[in-house]
C-alpha positions in Angstrom: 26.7 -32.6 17.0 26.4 -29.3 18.8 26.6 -28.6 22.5 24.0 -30.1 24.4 20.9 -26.9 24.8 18.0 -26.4 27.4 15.3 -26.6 25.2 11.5 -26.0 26.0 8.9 -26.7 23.5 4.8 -25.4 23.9 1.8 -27.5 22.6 4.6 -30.4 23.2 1.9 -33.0 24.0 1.4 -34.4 20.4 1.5 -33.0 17.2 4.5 -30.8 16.1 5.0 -30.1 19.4 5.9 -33.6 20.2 7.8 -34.1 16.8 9.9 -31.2 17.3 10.7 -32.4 20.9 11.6 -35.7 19.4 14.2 -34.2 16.9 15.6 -31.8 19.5 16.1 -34.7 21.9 17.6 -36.9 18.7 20.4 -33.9 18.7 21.1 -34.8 22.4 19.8 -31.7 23.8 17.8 -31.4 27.4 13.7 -30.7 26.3 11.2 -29.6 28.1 8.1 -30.3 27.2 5.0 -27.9 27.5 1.7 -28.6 27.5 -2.3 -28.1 29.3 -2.4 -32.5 28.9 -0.3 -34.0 31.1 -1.2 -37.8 30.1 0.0 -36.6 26.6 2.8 -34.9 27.7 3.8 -38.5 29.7 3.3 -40.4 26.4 5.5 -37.6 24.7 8.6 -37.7 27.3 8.7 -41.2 27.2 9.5 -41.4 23.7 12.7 -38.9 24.0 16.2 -40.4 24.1 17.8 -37.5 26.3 16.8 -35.7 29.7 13.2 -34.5 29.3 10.6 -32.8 31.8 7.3 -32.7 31.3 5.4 -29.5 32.1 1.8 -29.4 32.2 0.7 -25.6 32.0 -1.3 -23.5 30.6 0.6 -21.3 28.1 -2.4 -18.1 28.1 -2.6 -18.3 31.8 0.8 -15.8 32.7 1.0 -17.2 36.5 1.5 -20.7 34.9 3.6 -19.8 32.2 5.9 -18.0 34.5 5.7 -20.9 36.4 6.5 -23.5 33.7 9.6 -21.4 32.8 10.8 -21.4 36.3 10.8 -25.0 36.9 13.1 -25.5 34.0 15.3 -23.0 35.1 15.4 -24.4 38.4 15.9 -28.0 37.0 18.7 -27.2 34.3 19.2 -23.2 34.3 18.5 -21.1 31.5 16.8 -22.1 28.6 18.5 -21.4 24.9 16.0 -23.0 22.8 12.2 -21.8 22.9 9.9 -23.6 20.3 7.0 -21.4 21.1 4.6 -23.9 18.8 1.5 -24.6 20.7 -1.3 -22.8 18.8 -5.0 -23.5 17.8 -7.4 -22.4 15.0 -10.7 -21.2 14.7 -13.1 -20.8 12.1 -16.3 -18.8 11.4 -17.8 -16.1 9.1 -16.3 -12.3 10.2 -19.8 -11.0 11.0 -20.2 -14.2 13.2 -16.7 -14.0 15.5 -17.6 -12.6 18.4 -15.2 -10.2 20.6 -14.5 -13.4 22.5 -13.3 -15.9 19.7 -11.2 -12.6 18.9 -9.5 -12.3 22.3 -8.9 -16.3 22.1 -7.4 -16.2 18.9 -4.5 -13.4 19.8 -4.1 -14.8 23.8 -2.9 -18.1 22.4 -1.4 -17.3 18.9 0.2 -14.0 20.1 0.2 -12.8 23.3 1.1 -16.5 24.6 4.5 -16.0 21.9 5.6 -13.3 23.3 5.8 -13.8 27.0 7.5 -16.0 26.5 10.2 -14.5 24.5 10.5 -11.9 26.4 10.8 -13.9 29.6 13.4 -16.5 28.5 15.4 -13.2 26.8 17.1 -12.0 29.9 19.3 -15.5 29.9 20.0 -15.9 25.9 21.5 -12.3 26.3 23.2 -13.1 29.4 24.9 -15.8 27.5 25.3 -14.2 24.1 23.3 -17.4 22.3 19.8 -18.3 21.7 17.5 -19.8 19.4 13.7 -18.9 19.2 11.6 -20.2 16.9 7.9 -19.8 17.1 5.3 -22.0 14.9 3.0 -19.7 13.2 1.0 -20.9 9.7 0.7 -20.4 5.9 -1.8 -17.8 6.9 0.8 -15.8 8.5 1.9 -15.2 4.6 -1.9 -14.3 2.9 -5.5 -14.0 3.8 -7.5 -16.9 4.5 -11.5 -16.8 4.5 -13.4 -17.8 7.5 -10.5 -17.7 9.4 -10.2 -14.3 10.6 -9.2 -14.0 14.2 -6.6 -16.6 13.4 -5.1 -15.3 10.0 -4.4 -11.6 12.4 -2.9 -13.3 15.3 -0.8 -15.4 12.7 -0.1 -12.2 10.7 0.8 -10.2 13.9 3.5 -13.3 16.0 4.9 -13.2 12.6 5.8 -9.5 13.4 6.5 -10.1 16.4 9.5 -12.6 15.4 11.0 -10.0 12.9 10.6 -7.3 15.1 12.5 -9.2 17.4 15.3 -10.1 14.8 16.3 -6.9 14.0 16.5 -5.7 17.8 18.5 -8.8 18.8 20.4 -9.6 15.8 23.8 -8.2 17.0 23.3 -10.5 20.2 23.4 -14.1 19.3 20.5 -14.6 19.6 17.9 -15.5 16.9 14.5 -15.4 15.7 12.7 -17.2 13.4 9.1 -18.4 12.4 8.0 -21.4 10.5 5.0 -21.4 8.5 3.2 -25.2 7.9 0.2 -25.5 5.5 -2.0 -28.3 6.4 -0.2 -30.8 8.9 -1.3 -34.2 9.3 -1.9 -33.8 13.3 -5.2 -33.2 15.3 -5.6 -29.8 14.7 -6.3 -30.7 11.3 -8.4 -33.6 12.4 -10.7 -31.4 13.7 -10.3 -29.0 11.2 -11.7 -32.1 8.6 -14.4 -32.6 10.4 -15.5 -28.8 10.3 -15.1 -28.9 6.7 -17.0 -31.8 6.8 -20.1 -30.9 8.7 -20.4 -27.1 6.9 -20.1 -28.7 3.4 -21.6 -32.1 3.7 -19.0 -34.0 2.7 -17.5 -37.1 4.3 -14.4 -37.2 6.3 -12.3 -38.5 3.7 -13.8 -36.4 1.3 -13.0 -32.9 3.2 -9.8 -34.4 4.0 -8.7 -34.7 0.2 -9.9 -30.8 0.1 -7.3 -29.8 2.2 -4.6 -32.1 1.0 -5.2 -30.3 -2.5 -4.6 -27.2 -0.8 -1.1 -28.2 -1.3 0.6 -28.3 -4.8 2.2 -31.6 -3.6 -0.9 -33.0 -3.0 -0.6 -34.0 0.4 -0.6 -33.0 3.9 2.9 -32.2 5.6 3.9 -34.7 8.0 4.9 -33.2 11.9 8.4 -34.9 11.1 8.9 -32.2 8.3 7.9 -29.3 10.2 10.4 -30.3 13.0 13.2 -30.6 10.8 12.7 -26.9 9.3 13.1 -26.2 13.2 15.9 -28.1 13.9 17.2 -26.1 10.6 16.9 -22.7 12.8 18.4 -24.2 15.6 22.2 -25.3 14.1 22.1 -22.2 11.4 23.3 -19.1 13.4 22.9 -16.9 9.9 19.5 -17.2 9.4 17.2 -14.7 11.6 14.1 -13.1 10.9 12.5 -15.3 8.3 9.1 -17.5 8.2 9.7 -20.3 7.0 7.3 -22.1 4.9 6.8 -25.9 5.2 3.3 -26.0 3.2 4.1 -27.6 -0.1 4.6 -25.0 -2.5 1.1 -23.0 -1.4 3.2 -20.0 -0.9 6.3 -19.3 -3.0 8.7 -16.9 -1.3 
């Protein structure tokens, strides 16, 4: 096993986010958990095997992110592990996203990213080790209708984490993406019942569409997304790659 990590995970509540806490604390490493739901984020800390603190914040609010970052550090130091995961979708026609969807879209999926790299930085470098691995999407990778706003904020965090790779990757520390197709959590609940009201199918049926979105036939579980993080964590040679966890939709 490696050395025990401060880890803090956004969107840690359910989900990925809870899954990839889960494995993390299965490692033996100190997790914090991130998220606006604090009930959920109880439920989620419960479940962990090693030292765990549960943060409720909101991660596009900057006073509360700071905040969230600087009650870890003041509980366990410096934190070497960021999971930047917590994320949300939106979907509508391109003539019909407004300004505000837009704004929405890149304050969670990209803006929210990088604060927080940039404030947990200052102790990976102090140290000479860090792991960052932010949760982006299959859309990071291609152009997805309907799901503008989303598919540019995806598109632009996954710049962000090579851009960040290739500045830091003399340091120790690095930076990597993973990139899920559909994952059974949620997200993708609500997603099925979008693609059920705009299309008139039932539940089940618009949840078959998007598990045939993968060539495996199937949604990914959270469990299998985690493990492609833990995968960045313990492999110090890989930096600046996205990751795809999607099935086959995307061969790279």
């Amino acid at each position: 096993m490696t050395a025990a990590r401060t880890c803090l995970v956004t969107g840690a509540s359910r989900g990925i986010g809870a899954a990839v806490a889960a494995a993390l604390s299965a490692d033996g490493h100190r997790v914090a958990l991130v998220a606006r739901d604090p009930t959920g984020l109880d439920e989620a800390r419960r479940g962990l095997v090693s030292p765990a603190l549960g943060v409720p914040a909101d991660v596009t609010d900057a006073a509360q992110l700071e905040a969230a970052v600087a009650r870890v550090e003041g509980e366990w130091g410096p934190i070497e592990i960021l999971v930047s995961n917590a994320g949300a979708g939106f979907a509508a026609p391109l003539v019909d996203t407004t300004d505000d969807d837009w704004s929405r879209m890149l304050e969670l999926n990209l803006t929210a990213p990088f604060r927080l790299v940039r404030r947990v930085l200052p102790g990976m470098l102090g140290s000479g080790w860090g792991r960052i691995v932010v949760v982006a999407s299959v859309v990071a990778k291609r152009g997805e209708p309907q799901v503008a706003a989303y598919t540019a904020a995806k598109h632009g965090v996954l710049g962000l984490v090579r851009a960040a790779a290739a500045e830091l990757a003399r340091t120790g520390v690095t930076v990597n993406a993973v990139c899920p197709g559909y994952v059974d959590t949620p997200m993708t609940e609500q997603t099925v019942a979008d693609v059920a009201e705009r299309t008139d199918r039932t539940p089940e049926e618009a949840r078959a569409v998007l598990a045939r979105r993968q060539p495996i036939g199937r949604l990914i579980e959270p469990a299998e997304v985690a493990e492609a993080v833990r995968f960045c964590v313990v492999n110090g040679a890989v930096t600046g790659q996205g990751i795809n966890v999607d099935g086959g939709t995307v061969q790279s």
